[in-house]
Backbone as a chain_set.jsonl record, in Angstrom:
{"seq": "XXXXXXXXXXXXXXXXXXXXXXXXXXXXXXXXXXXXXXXXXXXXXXXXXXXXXXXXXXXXXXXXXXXXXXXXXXXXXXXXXXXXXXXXXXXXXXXXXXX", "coords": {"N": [[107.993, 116.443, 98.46], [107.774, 113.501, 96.539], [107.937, 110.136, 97.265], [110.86, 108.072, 95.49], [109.741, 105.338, 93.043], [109.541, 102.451, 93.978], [109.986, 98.646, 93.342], [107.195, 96.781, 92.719], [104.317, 94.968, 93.895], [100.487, 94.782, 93.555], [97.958, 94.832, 95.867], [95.191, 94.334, 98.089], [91.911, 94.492, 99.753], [89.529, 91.977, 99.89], [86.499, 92.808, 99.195], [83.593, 91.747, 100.467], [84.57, 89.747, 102.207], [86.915, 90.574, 103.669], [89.41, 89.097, 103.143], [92.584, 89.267, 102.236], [93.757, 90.392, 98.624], [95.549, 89.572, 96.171], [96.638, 91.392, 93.201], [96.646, 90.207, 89.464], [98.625, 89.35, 86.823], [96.845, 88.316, 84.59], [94.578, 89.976, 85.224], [93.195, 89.082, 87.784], [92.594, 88.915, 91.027], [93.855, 86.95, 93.491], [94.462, 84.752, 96.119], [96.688, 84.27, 97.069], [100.326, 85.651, 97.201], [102.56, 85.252, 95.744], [101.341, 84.628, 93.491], [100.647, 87.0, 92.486], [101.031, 90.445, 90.154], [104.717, 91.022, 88.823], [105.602, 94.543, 89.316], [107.831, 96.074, 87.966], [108.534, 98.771, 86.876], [107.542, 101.959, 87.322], [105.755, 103.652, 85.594], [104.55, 101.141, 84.362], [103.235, 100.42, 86.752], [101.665, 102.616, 87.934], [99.729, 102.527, 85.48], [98.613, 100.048, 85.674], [97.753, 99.913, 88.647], [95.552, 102.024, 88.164], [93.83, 99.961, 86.655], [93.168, 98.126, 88.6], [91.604, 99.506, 90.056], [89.291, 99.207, 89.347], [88.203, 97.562, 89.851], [85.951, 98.01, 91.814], [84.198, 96.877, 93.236], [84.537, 94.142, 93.912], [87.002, 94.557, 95.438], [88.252, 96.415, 97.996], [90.01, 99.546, 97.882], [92.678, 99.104, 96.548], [96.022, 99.115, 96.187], [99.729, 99.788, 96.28], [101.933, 97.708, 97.085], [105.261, 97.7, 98.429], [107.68, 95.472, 97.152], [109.696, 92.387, 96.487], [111.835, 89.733, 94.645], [111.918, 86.481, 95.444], [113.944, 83.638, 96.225], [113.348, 81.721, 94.092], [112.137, 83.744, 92.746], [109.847, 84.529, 92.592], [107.637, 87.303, 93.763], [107.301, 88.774, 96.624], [106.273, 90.692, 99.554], [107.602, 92.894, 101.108], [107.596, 95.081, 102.983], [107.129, 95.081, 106.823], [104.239, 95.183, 107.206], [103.352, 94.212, 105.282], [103.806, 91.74, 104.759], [103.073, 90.402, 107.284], [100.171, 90.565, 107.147], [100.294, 88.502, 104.544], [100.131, 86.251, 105.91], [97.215, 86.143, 107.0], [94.431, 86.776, 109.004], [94.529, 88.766, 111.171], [92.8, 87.712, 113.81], [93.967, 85.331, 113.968], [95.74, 82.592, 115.262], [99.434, 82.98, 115.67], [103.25, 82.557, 115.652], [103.615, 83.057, 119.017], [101.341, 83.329, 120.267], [100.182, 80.491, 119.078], [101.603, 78.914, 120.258]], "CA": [[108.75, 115.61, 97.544], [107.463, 112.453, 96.488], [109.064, 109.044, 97.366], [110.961, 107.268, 94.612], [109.379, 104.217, 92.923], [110.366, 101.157, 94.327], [109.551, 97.529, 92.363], [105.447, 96.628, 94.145], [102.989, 94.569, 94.164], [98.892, 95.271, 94.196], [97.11, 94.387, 97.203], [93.328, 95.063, 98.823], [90.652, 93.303, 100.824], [88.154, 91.489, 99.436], [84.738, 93.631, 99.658], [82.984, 90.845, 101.448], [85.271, 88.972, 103.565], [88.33, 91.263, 104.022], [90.879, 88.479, 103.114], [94.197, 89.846, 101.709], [93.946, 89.831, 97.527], [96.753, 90.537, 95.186], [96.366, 91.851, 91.811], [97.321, 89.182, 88.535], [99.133, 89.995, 85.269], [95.504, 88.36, 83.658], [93.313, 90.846, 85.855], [92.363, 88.608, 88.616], [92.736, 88.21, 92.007], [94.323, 85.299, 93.819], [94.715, 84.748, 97.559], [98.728, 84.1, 97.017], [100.666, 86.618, 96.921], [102.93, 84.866, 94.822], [100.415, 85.166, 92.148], [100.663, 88.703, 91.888], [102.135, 90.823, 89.492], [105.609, 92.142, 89.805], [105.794, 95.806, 88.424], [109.186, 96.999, 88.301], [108.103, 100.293, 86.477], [106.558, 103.154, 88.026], [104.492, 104.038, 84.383], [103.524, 100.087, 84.675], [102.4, 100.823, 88.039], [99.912, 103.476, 88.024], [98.877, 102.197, 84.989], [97.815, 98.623, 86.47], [96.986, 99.987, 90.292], [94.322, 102.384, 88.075], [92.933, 99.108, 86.54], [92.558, 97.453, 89.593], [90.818, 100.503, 91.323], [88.265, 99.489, 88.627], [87.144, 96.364, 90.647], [85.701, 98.487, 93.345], [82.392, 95.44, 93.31], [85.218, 93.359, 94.297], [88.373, 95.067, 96.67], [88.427, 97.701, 98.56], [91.055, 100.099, 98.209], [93.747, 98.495, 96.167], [97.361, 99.903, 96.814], [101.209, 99.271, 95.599], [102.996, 97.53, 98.168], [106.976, 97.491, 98.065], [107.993, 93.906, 96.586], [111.191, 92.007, 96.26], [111.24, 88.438, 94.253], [112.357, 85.73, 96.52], [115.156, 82.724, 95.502], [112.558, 81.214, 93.32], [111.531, 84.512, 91.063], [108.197, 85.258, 92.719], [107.371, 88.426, 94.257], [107.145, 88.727, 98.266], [105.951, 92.07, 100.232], [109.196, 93.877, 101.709], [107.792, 95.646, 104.396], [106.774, 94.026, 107.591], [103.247, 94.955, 107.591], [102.656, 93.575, 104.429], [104.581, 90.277, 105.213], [101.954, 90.116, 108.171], [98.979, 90.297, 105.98], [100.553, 87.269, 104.466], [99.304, 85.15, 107.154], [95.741, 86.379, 107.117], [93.355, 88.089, 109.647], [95.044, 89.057, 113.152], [93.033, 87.364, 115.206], [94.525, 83.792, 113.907], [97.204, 82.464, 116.632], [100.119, 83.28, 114.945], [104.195, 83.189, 116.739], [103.601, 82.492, 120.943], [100.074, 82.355, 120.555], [100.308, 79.027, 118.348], [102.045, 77.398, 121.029]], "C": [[108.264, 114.173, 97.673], [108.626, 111.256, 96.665], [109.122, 108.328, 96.188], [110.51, 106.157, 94.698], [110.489, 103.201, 93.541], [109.287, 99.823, 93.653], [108.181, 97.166, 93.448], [105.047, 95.795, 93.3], [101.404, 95.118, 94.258], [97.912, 94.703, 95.025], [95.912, 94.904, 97.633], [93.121, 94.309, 99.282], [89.581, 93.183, 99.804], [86.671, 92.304, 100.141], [83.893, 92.97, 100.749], [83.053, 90.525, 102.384], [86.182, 89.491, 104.209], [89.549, 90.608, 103.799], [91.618, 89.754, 102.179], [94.03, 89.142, 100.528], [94.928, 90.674, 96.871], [96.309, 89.955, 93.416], [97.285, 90.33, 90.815], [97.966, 89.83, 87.421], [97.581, 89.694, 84.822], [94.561, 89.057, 84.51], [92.499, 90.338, 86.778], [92.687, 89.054, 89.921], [92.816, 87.359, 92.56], [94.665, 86.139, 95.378], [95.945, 84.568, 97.926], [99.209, 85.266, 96.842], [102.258, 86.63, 95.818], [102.672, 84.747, 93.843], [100.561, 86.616, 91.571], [101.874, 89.263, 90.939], [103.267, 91.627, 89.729], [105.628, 92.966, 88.648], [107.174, 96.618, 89.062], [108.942, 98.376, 87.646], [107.306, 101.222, 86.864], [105.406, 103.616, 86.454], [103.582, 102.542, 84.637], [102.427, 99.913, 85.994], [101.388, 101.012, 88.03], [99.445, 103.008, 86.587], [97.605, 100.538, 85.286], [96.947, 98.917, 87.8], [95.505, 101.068, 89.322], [93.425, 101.06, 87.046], [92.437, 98.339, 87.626], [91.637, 98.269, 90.358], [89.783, 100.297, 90.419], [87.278, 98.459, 89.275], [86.523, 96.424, 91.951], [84.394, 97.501, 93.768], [83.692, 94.523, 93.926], [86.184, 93.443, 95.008], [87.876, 96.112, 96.755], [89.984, 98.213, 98.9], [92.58, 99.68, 98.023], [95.131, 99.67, 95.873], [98.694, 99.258, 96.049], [101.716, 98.562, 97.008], [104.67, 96.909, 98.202], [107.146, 96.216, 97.914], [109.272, 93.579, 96.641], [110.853, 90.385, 95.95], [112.318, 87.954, 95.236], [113.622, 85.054, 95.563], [114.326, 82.286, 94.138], [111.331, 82.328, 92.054], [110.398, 84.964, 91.646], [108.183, 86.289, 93.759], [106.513, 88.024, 96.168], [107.03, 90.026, 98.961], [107.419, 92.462, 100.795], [108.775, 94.173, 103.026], [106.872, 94.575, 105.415], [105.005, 93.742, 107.603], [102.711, 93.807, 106.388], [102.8, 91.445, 104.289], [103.264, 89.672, 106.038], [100.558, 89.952, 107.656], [99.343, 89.048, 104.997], [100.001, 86.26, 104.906], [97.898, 85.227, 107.577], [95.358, 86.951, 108.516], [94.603, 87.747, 111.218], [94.476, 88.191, 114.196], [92.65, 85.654, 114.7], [95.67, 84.154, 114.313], [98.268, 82.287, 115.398], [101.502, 83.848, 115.981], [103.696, 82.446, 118.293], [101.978, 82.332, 121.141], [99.579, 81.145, 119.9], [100.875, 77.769, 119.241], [101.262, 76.738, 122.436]], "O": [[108.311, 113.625, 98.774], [109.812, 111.339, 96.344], [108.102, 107.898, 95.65], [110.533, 105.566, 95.778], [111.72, 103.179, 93.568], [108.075, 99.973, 93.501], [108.201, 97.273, 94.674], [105.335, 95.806, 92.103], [101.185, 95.946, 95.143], [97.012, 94.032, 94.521], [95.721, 96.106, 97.451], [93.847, 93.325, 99.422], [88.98, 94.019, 99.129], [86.116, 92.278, 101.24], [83.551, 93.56, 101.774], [82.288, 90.654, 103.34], [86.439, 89.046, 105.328], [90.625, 91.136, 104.078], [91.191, 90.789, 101.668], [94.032, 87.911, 100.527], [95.138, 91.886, 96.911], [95.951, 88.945, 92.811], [98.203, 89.645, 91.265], [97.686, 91.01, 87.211], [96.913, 90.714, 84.648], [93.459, 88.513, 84.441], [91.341, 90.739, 86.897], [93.39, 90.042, 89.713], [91.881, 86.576, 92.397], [94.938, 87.295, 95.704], [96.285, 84.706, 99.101], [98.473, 86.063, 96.261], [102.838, 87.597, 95.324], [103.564, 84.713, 92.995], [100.565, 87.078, 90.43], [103.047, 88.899, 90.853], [103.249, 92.614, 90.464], [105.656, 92.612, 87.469], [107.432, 97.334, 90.029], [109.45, 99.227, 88.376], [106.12, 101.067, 86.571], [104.215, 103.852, 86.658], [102.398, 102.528, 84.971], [101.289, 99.457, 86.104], [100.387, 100.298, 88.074], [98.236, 103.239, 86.603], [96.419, 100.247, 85.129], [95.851, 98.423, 88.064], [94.39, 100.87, 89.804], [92.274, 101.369, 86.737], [91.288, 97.901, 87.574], [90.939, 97.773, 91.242], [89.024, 101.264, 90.48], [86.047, 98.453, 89.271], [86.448, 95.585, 92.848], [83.773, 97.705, 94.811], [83.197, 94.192, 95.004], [86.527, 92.344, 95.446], [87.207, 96.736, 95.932], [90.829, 97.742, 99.662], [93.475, 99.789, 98.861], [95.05, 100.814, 95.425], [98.584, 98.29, 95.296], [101.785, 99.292, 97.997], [105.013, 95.746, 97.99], [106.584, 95.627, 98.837], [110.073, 94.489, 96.853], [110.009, 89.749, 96.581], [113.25, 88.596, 95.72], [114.15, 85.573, 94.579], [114.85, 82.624, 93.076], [110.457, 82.091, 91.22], [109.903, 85.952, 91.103], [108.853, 86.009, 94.753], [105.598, 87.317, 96.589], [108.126, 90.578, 98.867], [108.279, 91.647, 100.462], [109.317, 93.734, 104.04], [106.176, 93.627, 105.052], [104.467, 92.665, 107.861], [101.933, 92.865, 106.542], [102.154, 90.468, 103.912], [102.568, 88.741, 105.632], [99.951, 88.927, 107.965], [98.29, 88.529, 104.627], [99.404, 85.426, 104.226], [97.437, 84.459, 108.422], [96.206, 87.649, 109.072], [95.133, 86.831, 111.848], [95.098, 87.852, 115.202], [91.638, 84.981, 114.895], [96.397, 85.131, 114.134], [98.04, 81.626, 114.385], [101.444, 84.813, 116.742], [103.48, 81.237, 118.389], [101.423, 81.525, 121.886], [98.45, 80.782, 120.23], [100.796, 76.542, 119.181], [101.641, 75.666, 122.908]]}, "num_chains": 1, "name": "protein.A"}
């Protein structure tokens, strides 16, 4: 049994560098993740995550990731990992190793 849609985001790594890119309403990629589009519809969904799987020259392995808009309307990852990918590559000090 499949898990019900929940409202997402589209996320990947840049081919090159591996940063963290999220999908646009105009078909780009932006390094914000506040940029990205929010898809509250599961048909809008898979129809957007299979345009983005078209920029395989440019991400690898673009995905839905659970969303929720913040106070200010813009779309923010839900779960923790994706939160963490927020902040870019792991091994920037980040928390107790910053201090």
């Amino acid at each position: 049994m499949s898990k019900p849609f929940s409202p997402s985001i589209i996320t990947a790594n840049h081919l090159r560098n591996g940063k963290v890119l999220y999908f646009t309403a105009t078909d780009d990629w932006s390094c914000e993740h506040a940029q990205a589009e929010w898809l509250a519809d599961a048909a809008q969904a898979t129809a957007r995550l299979s345009r983005a799987q078209q920029d395989h020259h440019i991400v690898v392995d673009p995905y839905l990731a659970e969303a929720h808009l913040n106070a200010a309307g813009l779309p923010e990852p839900s779960h923790f990992r994706e939160q963490f990918r927020t902040r870019g590559p792991s091994n920037y000090f980040h928390g107790k190793q910053a201090d």
